[in-house]
N, CA, C and O atoms as CSV, one atom per row, in Angstrom:
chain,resi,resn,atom,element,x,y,z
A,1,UNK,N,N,-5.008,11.831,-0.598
A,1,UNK,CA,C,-4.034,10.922,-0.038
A,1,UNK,C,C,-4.166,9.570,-0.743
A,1,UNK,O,O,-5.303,9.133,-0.918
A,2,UNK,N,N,-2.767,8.641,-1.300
A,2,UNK,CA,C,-2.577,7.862,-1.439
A,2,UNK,C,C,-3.354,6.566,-0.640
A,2,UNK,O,O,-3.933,6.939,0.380
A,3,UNK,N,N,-3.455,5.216,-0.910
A,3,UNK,CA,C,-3.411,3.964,-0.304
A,3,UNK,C,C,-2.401,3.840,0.113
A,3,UNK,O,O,-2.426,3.297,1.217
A,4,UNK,N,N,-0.889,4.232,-0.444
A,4,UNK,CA,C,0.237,3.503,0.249
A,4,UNK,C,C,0.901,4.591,0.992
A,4,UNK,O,O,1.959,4.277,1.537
A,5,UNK,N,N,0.471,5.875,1.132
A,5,UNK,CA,C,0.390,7.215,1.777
A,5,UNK,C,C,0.193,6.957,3.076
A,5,UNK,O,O,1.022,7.107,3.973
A,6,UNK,N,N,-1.504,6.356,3.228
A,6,UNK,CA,C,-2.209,5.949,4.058
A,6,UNK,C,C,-1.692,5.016,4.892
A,6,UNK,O,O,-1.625,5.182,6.109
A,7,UNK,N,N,-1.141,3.567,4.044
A,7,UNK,CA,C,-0.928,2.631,5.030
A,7,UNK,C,C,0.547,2.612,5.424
A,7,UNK,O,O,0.967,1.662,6.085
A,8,UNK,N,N,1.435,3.707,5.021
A,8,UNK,CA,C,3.129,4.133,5.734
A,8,UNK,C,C,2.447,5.438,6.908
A,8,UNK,O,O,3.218,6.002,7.684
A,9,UNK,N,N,1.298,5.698,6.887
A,9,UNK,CA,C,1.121,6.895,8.351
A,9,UNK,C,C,0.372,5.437,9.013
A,9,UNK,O,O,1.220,5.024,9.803
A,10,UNK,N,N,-0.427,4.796,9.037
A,10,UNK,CA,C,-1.333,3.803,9.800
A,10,UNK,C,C,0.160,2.509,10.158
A,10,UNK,O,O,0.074,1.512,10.874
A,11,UNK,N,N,1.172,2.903,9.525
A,11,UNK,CA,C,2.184,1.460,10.139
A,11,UNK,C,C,3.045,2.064,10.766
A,11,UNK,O,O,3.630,1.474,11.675
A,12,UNK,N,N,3.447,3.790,10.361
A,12,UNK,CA,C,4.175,4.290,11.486
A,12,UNK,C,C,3.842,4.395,12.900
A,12,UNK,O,O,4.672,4.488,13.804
A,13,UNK,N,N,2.082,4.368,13.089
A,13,UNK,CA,C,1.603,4.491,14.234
A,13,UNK,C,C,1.347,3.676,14.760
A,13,UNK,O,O,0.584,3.868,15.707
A,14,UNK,N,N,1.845,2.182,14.468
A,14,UNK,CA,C,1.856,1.230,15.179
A,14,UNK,C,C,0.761,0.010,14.500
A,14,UNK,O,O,1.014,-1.190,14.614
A,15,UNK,N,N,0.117,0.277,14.128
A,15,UNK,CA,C,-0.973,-0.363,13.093
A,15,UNK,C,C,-0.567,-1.701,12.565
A,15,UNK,O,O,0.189,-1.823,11.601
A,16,UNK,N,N,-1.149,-2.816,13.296
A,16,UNK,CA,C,-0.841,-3.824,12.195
A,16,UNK,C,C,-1.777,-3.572,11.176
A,16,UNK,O,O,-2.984,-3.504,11.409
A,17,UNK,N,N,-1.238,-3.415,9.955
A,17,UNK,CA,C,-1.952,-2.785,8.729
A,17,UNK,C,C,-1.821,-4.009,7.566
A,17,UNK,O,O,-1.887,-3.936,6.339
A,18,UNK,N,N,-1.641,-4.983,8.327
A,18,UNK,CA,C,-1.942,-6.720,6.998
A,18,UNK,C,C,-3.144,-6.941,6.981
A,18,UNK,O,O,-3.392,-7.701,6.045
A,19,UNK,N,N,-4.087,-6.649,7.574
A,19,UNK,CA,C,-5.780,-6.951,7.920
A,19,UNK,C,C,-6.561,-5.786,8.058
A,19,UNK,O,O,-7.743,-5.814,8.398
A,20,UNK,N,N,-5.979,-4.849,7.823
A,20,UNK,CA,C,-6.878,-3.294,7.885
A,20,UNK,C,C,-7.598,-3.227,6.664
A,20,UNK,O,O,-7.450,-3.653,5.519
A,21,UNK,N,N,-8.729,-2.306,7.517
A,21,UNK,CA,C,-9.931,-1.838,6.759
A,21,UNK,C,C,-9.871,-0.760,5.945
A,21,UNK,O,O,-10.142,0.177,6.696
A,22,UNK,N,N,-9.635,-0.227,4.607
A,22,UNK,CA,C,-9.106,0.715,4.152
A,22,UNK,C,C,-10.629,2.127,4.445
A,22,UNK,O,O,-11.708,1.781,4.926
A,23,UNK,N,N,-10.369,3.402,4.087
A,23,UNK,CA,C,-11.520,4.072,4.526
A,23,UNK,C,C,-11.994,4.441,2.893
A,23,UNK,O,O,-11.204,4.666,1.977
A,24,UNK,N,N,-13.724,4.438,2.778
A,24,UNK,CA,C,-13.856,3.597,2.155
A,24,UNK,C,C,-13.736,5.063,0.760
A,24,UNK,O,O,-14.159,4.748,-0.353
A,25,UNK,N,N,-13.369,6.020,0.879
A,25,UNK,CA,C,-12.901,7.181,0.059
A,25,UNK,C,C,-11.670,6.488,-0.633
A,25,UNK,O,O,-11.673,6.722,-1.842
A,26,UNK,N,N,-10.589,5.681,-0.209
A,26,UNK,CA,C,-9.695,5.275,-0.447
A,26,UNK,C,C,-9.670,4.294,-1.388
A,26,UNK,O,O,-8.908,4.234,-2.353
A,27,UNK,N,N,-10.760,3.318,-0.996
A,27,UNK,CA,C,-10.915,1.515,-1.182
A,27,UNK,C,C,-11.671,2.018,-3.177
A,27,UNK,O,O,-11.308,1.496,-4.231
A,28,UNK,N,N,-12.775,3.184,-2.989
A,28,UNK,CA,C,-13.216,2.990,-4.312
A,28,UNK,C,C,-12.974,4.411,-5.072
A,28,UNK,O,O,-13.633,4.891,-5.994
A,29,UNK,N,N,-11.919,4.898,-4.459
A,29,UNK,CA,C,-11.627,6.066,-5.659
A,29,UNK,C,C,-9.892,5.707,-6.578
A,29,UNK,O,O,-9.337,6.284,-7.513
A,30,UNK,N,N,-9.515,4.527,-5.754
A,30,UNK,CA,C,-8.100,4.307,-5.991
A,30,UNK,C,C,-7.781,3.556,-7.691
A,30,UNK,O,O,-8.415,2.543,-7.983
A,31,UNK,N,N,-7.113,3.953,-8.365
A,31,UNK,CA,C,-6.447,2.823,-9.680
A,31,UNK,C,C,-5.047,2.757,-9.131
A,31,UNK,O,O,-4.288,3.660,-8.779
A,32,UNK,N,N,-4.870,1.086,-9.157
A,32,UNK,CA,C,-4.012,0.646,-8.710
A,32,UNK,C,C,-3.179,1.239,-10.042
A,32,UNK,O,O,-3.609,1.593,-11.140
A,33,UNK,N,N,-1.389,1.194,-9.336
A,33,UNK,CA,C,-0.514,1.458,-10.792
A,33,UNK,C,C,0.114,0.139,-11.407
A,33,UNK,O,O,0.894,0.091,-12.358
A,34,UNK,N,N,-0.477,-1.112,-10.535
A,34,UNK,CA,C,-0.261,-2.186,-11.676
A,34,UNK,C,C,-1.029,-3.228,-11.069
A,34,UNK,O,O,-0.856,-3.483,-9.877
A,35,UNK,N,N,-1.884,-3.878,-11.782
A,35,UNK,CA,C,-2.509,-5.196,-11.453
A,35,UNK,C,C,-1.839,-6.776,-11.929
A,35,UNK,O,O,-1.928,-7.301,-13.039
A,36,UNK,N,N,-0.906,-7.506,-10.250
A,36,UNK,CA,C,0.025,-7.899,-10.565
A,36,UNK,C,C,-1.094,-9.264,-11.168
A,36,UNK,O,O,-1.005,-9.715,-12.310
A,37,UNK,N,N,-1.874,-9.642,-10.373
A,37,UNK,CA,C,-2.180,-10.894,-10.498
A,37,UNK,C,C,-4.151,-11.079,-10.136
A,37,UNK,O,O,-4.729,-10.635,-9.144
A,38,UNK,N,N,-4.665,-11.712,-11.079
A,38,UNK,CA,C,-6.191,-11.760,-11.015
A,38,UNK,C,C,-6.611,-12.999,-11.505
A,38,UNK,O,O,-5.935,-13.350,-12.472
A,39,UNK,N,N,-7.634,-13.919,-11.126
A,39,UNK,CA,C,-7.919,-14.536,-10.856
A,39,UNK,C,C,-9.682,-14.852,-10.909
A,39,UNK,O,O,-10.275,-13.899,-10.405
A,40,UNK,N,N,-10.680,-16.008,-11.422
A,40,UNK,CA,C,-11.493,-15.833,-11.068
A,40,UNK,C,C,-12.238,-17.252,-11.605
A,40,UNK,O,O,-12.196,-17.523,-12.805
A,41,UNK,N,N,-12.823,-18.013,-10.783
A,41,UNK,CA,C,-13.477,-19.288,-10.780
A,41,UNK,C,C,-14.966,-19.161,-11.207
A,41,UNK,O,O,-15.791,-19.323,-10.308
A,42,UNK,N,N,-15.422,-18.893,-12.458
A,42,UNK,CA,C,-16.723,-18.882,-13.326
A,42,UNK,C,C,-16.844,-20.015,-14.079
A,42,UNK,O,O,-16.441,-19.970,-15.241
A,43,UNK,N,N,-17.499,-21.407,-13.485
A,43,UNK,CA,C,-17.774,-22.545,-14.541
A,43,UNK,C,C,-19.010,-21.928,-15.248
A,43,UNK,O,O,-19.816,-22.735,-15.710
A,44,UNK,N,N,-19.142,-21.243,-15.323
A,44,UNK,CA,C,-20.884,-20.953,-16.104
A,44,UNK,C,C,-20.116,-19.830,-17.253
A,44,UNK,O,O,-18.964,-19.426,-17.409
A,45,UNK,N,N,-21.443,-19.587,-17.941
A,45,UNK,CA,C,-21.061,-18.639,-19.207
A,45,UNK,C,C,-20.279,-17.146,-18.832
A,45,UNK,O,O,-20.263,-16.659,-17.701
A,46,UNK,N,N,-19.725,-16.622,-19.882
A,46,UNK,CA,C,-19.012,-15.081,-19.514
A,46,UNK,C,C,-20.347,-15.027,-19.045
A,46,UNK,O,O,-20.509,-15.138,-17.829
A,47,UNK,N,N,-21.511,-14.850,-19.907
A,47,UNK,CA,C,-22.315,-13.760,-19.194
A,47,UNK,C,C,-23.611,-13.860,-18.187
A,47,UNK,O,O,-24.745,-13.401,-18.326
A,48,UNK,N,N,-23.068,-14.573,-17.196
A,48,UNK,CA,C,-23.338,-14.725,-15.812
A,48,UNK,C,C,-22.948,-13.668,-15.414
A,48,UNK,O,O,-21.875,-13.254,-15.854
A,49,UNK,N,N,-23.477,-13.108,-14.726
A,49,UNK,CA,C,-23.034,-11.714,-13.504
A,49,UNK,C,C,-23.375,-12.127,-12.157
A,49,UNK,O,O,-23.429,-11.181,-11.372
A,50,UNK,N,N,-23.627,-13.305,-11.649
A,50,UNK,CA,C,-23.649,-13.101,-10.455
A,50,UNK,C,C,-22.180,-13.729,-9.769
A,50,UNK,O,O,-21.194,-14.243,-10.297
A,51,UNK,N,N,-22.502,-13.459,-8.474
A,51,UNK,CA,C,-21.110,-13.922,-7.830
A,51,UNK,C,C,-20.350,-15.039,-7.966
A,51,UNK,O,O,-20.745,-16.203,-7.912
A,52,UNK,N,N,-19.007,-14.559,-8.181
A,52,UNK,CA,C,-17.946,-16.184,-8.371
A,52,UNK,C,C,-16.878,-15.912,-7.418
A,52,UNK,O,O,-16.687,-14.771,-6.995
A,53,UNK,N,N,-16.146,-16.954,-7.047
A,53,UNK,CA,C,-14.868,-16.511,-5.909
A,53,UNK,C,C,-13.785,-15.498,-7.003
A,53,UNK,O,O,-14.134,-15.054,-8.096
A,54,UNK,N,N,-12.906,-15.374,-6.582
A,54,UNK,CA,C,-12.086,-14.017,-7.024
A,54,UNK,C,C,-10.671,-14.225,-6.620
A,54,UNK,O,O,-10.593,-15.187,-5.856
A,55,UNK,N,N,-9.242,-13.526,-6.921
A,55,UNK,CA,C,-8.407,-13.453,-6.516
A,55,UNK,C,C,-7.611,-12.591,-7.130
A,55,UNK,O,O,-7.108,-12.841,-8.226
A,56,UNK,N,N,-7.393,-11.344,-6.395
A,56,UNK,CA,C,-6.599,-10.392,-7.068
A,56,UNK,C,C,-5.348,-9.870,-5.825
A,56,UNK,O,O,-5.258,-9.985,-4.603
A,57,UNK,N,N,-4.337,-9.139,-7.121
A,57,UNK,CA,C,-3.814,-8.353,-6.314
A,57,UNK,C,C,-3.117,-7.155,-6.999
A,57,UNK,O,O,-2.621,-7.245,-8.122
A,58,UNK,N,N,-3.110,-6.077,-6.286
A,58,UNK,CA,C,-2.958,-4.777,-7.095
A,58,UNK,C,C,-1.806,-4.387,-5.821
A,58,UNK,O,O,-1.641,-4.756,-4.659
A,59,UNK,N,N,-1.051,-3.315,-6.873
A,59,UNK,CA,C,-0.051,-2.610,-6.418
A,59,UNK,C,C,-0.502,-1.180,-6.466
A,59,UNK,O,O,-0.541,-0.505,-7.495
A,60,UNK,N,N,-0.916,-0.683,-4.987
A,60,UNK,CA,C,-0.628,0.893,-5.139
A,60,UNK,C,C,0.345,1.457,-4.233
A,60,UNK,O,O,0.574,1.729,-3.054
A,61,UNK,N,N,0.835,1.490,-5.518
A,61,UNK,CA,C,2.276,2.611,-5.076
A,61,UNK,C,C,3.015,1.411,-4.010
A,61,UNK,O,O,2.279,0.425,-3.960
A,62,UNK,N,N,3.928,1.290,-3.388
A,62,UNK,CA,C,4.385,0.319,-2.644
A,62,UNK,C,C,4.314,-0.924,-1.782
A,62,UNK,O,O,5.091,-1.687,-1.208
A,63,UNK,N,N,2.967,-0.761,-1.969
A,63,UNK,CA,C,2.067,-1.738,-0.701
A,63,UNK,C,C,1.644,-2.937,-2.254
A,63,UNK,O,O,1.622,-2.670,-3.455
A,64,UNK,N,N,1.333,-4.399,-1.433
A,64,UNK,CA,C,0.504,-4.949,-2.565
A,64,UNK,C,C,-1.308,-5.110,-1.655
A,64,UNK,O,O,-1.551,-5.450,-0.497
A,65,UNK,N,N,-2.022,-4.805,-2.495
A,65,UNK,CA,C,-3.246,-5.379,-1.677
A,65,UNK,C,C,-3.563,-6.080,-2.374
A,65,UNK,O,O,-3.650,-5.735,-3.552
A,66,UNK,N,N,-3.955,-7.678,-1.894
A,66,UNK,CA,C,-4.497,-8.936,-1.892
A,66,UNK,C,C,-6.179,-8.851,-1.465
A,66,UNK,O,O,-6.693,-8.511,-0.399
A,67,UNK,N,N,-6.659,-9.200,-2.457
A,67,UNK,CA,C,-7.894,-9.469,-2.299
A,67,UNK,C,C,-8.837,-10.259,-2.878
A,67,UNK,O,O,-8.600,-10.459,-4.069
A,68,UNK,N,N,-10.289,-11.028,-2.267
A,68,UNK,CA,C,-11.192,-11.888,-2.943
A,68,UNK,C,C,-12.227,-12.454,-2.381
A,68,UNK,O,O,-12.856,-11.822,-1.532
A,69,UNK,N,N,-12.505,-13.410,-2.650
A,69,UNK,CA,C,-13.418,-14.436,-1.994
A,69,UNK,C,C,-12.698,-15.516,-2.167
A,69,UNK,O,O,-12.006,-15.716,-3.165
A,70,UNK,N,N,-12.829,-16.401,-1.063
A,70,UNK,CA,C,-12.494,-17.852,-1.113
A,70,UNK,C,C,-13.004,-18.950,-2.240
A,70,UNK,O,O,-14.232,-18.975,-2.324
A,71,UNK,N,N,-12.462,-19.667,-2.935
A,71,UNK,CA,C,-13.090,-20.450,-3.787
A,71,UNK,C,C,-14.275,-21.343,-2.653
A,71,UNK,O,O,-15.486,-21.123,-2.690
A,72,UNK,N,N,-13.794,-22.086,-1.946
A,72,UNK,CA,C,-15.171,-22.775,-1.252
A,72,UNK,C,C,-15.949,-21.784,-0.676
A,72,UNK,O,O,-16.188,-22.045,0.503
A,73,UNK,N,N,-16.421,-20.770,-1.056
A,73,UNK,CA,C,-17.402,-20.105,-0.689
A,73,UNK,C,C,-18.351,-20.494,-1.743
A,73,UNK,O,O,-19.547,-20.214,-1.810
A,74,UNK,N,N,-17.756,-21.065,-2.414
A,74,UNK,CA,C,-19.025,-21.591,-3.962
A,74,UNK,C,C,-19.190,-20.412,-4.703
A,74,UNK,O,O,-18.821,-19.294,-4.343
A,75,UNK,N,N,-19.975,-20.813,-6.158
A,75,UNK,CA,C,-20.489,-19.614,-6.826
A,75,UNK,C,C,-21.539,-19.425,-6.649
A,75,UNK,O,O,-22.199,-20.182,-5.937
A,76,UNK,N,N,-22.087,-18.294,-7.267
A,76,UNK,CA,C,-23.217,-17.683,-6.418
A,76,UNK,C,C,-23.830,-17.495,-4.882
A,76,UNK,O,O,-24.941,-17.480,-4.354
A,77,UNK,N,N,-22.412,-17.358,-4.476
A,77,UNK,CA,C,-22.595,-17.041,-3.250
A,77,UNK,C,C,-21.696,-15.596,-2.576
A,77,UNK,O,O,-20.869,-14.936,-3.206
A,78,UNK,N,N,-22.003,-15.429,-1.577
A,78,UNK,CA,C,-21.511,-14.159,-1.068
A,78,UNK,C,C,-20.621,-14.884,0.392
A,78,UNK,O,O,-20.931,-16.026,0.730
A,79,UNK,N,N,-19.497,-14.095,1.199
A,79,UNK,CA,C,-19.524,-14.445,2.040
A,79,UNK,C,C,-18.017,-14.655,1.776
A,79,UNK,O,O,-17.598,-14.549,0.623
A,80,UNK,N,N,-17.013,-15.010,3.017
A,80,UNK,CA,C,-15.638,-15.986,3.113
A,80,UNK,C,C,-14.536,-14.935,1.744
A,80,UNK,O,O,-13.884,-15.405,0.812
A,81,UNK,N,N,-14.705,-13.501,2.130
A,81,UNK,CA,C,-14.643,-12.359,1.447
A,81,UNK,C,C,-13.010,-12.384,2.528
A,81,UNK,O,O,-12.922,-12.809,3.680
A,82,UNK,N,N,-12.276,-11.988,1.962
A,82,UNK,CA,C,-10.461,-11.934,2.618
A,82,UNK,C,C,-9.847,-10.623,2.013
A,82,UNK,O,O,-10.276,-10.216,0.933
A,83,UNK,N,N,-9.065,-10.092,2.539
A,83,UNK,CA,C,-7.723,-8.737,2.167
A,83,UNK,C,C,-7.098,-9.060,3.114
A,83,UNK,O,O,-7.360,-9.648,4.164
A,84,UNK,N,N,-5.622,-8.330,2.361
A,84,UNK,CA,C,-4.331,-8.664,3.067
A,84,UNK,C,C,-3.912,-7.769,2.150
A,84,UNK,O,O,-4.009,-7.747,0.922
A,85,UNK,N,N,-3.302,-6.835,3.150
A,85,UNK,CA,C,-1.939,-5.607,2.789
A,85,UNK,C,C,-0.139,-6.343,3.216
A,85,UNK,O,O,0.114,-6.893,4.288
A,86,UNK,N,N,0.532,-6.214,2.458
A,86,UNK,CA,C,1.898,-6.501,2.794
A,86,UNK,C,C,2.812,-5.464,1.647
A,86,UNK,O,O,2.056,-4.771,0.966
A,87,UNK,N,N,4.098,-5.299,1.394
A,87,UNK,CA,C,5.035,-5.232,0.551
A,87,UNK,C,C,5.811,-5.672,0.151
A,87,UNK,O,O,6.868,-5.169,-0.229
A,88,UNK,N,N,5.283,-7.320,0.129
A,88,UNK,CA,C,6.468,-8.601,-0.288
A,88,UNK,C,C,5.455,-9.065,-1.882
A,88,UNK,O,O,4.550,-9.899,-1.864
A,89,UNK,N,N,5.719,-8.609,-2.622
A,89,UNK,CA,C,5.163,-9.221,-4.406
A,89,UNK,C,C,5.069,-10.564,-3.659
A,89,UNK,O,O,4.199,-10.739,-2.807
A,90,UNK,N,N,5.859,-11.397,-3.942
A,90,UNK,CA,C,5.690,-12.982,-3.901
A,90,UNK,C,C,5.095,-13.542,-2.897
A,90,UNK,O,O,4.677,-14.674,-3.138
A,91,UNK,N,N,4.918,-13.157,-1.893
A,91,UNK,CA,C,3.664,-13.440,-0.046
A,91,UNK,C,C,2.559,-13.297,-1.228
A,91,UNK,O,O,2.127,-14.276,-1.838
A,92,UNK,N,N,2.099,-11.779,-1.512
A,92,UNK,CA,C,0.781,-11.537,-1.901
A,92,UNK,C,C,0.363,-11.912,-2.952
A,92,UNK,O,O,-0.860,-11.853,-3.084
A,93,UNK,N,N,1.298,-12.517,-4.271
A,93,UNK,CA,C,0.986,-13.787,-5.149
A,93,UNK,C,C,0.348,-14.983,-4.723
A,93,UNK,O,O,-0.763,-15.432,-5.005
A,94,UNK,N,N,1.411,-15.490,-3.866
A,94,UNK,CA,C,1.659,-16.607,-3.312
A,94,UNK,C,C,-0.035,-17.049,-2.060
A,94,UNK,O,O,-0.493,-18.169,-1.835
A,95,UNK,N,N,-0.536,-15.701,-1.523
A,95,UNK,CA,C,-1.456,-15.697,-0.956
A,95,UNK,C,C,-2.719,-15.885,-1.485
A,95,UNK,O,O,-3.534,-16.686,-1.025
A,96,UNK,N,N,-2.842,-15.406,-2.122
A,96,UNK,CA,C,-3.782,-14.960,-3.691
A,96,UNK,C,C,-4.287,-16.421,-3.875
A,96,UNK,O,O,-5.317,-16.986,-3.506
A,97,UNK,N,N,-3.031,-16.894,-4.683
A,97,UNK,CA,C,-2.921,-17.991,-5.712
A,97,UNK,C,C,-3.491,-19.623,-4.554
A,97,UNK,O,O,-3.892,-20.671,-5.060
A,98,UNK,N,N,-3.346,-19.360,-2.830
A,98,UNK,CA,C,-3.538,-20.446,-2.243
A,98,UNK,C,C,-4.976,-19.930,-1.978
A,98,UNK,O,O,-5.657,-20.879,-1.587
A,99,UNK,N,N,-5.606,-18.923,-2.035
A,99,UNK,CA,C,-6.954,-18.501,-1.862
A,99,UNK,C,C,-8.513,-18.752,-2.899
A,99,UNK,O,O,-9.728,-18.614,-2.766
A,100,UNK,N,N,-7.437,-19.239,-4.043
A,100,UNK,CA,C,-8.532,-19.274,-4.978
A,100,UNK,C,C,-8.153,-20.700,-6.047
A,100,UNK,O,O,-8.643,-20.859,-7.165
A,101,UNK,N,N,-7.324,-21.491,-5.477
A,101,UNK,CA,C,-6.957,-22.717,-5.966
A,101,UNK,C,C,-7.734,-23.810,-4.900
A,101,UNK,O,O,-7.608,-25.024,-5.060
């Protein structure tokens, strides 16, 4: 089963599905079919690997999912972690882009 499979049976059943928890077979076996918009606040070198805030959003199949960390969560830090499901492109840009600015 799809992500956007998933979240048209979880919204037919009443589900507010803008803040849902995807299951987690779903969350890390999925390739989105387009990654509209990404994002990511690293003042330190590429090759730092530890944590920086984030801002993405991927399209699977009809749904957009919005996802990241908050920029004032600082870098190297964990925590102030956000998703948001909708099917409006420009909300989940627009969400994104106020999440990590």
């Amino acid at each position: 089963m799809s992500i956007s499979d998933w979240l048209d049976m979880q919204e037919a059943a009443g589900a507010d599905v803008s803040h849902i928890a995807l299951p987690e077979e779903l969350a890390f076996d999925a390739v989105p079919d387009e990654v509209v918009y990404f994002k990511t606040y690293n003042p330190c070198s590429i090759l730092c690997a530890r944590e920086h805030p984030f801002a993405t959003v991927e399209r699977p199949g009809r749904w957009y999912w919005c996802r990241g960390q908050d920029r004032k969560a600082g870098i190297h830090k964990t925590g102030m972690e956000w998703t948001f499901f909708t099917r409006d492109r420009e909300l989940a840009v627009n969400t994104a882009t106020a999440r990590i600015e």
